[in-house]
N, CA, C and O atoms as a GROMACS GRO file, in nm:
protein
  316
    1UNK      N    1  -5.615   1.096  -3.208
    1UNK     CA    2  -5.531   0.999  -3.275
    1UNK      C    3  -5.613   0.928  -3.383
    1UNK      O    4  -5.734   0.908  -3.373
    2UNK      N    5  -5.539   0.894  -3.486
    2UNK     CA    6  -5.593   0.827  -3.582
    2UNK      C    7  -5.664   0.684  -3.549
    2UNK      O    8  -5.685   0.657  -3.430
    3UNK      N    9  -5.691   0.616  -3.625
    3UNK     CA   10  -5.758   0.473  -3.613
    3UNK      C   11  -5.619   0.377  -3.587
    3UNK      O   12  -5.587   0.298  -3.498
    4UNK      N   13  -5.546   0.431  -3.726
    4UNK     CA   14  -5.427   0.308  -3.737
    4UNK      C   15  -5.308   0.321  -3.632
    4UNK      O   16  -5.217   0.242  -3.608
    5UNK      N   17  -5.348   0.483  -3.561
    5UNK     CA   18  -5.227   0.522  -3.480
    5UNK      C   19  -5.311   0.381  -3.304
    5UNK      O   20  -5.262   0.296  -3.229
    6UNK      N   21  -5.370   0.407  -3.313
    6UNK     CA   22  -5.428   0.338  -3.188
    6UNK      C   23  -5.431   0.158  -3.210
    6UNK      O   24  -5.402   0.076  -3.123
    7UNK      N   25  -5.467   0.133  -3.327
    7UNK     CA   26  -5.428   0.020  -3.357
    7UNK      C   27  -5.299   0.001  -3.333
    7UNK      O   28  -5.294  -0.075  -3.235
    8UNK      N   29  -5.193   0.027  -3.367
    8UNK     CA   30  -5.074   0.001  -3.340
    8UNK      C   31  -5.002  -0.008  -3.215
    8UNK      O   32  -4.929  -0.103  -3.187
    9UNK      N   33  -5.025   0.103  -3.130
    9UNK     CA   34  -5.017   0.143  -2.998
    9UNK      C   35  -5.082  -0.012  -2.933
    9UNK      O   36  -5.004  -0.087  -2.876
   10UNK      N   37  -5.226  -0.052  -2.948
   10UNK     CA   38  -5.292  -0.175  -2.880
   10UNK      C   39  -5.206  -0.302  -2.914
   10UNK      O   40  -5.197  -0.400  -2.840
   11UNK      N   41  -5.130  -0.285  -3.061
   11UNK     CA   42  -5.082  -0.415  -3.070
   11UNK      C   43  -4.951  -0.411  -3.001
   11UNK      O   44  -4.913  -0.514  -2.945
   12UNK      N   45  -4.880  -0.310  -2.999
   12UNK     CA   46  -4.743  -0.305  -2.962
   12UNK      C   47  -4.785  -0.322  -2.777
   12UNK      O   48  -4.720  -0.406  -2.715
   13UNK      N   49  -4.871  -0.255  -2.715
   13UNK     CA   50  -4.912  -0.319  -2.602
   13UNK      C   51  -4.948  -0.412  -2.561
   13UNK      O   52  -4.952  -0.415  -2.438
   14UNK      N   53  -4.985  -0.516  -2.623
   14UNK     CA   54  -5.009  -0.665  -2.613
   14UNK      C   55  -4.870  -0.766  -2.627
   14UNK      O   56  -4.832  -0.866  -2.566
   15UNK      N   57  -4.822  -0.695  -2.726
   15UNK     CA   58  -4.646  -0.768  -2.730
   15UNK      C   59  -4.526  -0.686  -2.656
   15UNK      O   60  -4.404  -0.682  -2.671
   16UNK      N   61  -4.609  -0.629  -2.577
   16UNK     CA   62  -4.481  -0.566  -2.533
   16UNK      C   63  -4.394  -0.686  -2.420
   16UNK      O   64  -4.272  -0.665  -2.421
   17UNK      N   65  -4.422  -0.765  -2.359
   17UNK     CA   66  -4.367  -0.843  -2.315
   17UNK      C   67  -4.263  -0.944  -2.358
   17UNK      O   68  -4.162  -0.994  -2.310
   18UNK      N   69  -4.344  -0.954  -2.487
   18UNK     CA   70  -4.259  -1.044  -2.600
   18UNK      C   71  -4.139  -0.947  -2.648
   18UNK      O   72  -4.022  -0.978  -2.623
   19UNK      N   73  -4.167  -0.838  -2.714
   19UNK     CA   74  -4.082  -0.726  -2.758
   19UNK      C   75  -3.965  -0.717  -2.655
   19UNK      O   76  -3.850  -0.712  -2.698
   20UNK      N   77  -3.988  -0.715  -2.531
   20UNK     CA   78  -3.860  -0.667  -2.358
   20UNK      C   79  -3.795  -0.803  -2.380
   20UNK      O   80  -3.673  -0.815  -2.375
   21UNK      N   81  -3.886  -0.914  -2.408
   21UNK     CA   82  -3.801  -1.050  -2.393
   21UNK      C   83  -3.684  -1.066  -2.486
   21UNK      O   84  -3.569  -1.085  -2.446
   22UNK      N   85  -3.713  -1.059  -2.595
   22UNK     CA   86  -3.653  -1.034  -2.720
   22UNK      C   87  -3.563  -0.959  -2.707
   22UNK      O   88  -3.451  -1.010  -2.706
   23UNK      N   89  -3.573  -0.830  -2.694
   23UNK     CA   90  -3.488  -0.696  -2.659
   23UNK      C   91  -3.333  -0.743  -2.554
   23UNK      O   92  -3.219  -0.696  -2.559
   24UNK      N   93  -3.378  -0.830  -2.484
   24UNK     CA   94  -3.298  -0.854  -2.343
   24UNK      C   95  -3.209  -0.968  -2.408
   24UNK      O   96  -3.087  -0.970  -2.388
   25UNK      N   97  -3.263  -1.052  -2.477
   25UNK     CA   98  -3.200  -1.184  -2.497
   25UNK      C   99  -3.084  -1.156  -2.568
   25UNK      O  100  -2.970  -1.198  -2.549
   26UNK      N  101  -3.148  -1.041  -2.698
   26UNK     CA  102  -3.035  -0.992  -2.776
   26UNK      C  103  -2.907  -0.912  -2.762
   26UNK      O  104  -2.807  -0.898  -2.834
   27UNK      N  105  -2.946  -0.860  -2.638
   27UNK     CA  106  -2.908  -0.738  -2.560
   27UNK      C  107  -2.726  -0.864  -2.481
   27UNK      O  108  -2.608  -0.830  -2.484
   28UNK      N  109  -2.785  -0.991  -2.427
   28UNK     CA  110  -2.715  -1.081  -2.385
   28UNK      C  111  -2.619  -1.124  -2.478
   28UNK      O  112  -2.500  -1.122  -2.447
   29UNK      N  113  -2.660  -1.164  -2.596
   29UNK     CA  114  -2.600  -1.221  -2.685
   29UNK      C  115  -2.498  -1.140  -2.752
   29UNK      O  116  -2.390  -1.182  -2.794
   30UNK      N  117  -2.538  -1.027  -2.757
   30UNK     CA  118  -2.405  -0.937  -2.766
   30UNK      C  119  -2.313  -0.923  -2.721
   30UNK      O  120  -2.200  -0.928  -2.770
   31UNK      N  121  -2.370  -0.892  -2.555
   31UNK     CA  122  -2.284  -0.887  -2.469
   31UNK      C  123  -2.129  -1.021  -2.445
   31UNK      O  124  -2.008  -1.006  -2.429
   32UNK      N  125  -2.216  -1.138  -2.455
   32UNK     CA  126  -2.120  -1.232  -2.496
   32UNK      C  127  -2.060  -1.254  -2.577
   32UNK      O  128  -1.951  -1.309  -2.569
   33UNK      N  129  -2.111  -1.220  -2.674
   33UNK     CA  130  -2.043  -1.248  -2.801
   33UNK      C  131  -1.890  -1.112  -2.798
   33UNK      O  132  -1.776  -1.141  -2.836
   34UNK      N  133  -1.914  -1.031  -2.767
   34UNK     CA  134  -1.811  -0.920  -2.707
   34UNK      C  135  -1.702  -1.022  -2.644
   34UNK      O  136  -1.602  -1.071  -2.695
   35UNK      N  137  -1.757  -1.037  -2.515
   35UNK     CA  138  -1.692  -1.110  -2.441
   35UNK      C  139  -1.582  -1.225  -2.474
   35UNK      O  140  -1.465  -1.237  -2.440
   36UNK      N  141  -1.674  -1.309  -2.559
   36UNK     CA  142  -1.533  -1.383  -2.607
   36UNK      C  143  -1.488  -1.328  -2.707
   36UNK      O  144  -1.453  -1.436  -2.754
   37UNK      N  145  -1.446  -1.232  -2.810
   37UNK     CA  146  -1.431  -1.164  -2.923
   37UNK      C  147  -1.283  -1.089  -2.788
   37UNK      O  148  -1.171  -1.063  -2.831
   38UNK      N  149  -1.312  -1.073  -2.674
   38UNK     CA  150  -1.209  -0.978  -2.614
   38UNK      C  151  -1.126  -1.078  -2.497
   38UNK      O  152  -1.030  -1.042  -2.428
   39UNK      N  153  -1.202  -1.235  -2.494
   39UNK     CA  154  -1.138  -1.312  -2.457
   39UNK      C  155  -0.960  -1.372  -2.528
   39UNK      O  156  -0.839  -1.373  -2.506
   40UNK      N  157  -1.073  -1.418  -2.629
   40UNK     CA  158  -0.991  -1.440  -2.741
   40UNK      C  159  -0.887  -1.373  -2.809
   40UNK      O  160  -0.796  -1.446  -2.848
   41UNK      N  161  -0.875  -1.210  -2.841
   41UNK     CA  162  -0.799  -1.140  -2.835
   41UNK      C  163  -0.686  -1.104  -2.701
   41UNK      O  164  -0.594  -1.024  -2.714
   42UNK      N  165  -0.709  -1.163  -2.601
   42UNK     CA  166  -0.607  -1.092  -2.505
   42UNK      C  167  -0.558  -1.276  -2.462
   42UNK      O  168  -0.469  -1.301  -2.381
   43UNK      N  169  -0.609  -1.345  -2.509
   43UNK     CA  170  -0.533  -1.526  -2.496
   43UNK      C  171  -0.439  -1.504  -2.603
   43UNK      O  172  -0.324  -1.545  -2.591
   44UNK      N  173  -0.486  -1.432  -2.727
   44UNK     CA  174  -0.352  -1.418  -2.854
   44UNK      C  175  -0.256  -1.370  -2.845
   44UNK      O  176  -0.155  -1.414  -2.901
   45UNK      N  177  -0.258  -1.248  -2.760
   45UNK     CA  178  -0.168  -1.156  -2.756
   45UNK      C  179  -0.088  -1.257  -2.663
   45UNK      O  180   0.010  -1.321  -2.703
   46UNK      N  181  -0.140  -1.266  -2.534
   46UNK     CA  182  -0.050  -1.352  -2.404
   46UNK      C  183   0.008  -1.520  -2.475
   46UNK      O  184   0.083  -1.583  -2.401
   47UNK      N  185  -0.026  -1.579  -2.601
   47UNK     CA  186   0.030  -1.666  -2.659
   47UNK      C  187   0.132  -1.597  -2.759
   47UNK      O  188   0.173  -1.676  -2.844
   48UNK      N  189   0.153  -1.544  -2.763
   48UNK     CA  190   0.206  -1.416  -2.890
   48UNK      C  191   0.340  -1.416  -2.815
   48UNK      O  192   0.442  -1.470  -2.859
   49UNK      N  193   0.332  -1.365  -2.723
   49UNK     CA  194   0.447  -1.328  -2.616
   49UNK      C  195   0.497  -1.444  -2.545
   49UNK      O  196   0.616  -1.453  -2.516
   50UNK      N  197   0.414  -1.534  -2.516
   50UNK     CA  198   0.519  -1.641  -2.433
   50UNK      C  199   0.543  -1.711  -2.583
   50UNK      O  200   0.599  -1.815  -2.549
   51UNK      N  201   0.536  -1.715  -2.708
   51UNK     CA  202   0.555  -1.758  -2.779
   51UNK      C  203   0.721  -1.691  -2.855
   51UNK      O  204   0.812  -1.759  -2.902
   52UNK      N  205   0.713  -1.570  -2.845
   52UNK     CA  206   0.838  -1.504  -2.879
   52UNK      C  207   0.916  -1.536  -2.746
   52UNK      O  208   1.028  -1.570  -2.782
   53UNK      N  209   0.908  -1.542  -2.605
   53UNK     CA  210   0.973  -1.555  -2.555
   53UNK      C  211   1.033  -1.711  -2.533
   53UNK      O  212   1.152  -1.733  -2.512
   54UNK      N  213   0.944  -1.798  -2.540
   54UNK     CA  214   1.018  -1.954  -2.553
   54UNK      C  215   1.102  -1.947  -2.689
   54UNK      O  216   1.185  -2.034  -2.718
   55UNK      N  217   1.084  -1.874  -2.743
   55UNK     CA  218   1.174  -1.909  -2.868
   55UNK      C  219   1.332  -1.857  -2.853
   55UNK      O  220   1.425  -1.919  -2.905
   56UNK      N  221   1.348  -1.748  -2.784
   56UNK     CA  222   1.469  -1.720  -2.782
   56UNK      C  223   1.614  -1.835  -2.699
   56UNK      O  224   1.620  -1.931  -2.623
   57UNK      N  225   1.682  -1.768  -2.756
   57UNK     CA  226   1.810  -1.902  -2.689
   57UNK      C  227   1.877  -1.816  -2.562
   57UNK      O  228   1.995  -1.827  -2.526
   58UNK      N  229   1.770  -1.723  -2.497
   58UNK     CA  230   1.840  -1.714  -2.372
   58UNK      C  231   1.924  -1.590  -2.377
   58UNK      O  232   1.930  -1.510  -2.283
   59UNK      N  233   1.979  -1.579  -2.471
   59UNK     CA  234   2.065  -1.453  -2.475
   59UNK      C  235   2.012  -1.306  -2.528
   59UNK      O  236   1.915  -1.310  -2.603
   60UNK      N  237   2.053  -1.209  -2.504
   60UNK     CA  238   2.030  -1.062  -2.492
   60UNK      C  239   2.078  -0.985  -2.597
   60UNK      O  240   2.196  -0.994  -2.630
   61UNK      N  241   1.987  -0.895  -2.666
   61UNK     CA  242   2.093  -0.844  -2.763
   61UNK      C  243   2.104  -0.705  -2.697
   61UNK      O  244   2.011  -0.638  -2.653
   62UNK      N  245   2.245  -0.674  -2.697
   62UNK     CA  246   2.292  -0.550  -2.649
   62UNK      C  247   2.316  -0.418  -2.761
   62UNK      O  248   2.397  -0.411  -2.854
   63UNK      N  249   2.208  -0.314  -2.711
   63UNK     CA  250   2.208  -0.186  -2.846
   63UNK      C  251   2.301  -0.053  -2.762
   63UNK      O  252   2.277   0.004  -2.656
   64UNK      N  253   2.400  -0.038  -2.848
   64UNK     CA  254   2.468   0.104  -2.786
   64UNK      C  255   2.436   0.210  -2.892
   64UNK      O  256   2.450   0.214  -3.014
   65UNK      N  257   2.380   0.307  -2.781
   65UNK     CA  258   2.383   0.427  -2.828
   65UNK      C  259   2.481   0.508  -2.805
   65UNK      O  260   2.536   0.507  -2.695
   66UNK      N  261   2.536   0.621  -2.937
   66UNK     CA  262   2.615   0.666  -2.902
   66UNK      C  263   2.558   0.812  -2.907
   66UNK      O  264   2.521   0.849  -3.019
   67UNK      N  265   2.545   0.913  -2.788
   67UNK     CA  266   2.460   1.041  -2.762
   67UNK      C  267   2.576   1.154  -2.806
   67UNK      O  268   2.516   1.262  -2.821
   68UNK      N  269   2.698   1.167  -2.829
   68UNK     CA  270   2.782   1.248  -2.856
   68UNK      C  271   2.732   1.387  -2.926
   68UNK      O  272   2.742   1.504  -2.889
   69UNK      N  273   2.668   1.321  -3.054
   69UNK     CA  274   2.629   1.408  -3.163
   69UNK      C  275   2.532   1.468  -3.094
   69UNK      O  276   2.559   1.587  -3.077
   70UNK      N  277   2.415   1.432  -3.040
   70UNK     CA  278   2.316   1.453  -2.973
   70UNK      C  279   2.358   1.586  -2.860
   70UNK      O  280   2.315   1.700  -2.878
   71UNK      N  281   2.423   1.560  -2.778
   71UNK     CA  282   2.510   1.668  -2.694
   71UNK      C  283   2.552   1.767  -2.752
   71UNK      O  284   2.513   1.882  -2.732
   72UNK      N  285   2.663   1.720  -2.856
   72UNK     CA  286   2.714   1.883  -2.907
   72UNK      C  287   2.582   1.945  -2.951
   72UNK      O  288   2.566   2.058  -2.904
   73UNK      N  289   2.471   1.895  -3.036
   73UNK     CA  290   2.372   2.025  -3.072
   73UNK      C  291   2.336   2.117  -2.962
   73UNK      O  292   2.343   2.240  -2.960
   74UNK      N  293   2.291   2.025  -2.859
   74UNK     CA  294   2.222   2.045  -2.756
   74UNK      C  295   2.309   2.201  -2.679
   74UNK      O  296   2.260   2.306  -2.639
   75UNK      N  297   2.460   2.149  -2.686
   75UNK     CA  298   2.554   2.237  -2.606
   75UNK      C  299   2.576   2.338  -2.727
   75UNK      O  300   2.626   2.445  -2.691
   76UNK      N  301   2.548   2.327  -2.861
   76UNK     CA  302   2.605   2.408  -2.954
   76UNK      C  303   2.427   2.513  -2.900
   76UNK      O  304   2.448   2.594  -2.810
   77UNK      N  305   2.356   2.511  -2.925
   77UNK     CA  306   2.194   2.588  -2.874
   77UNK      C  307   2.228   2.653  -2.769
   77UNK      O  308   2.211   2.775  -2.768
   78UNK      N  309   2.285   2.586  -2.658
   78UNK     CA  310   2.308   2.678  -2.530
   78UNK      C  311   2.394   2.771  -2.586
   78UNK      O  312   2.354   2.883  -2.554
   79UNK      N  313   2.518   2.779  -2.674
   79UNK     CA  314   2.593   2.911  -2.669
   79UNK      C  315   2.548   3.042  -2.711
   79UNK      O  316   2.623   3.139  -2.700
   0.00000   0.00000   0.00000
């Protein structure tokens, strides 16, 4: 090994403690920072929704489908 390769190796072995500390702290801070980033997103959504739902006046809107057309293709294929 070179001079500067062993130099480096000795210094990075002397900080390696410092380096794991560092490594870990950041390693945390992510992790939290995630954490509320996915807190915060799923409190929006669940305010989102009781928010559309207090708003309504209670009543239902009723959708009719009408499948007729839908059938005859369906029965016109079978012949």
């Amino acid at each position: 090994m070179s001079q500067a390769k062993v130099d480096r190796y000795k210094q990075e072995k002397a900080n390696r403690e410092k380096i794991l500390k560092k490594q870990k702290l950041m390693h945390r801070l992510e992790m939290t920072a995630i954490a509320v980033v996915c807190a915060a997103f799923v409190g929006w959504i669940g305010f989102s929704v009781y928010d559309k739902v207090s708003q309504g006046d209670g009543t239902q809107e009723t959708v009719v489908f009408d499948a007729s057309a839908v059938q005859d293709y369906i029965s016109g294929l079978a012949e």
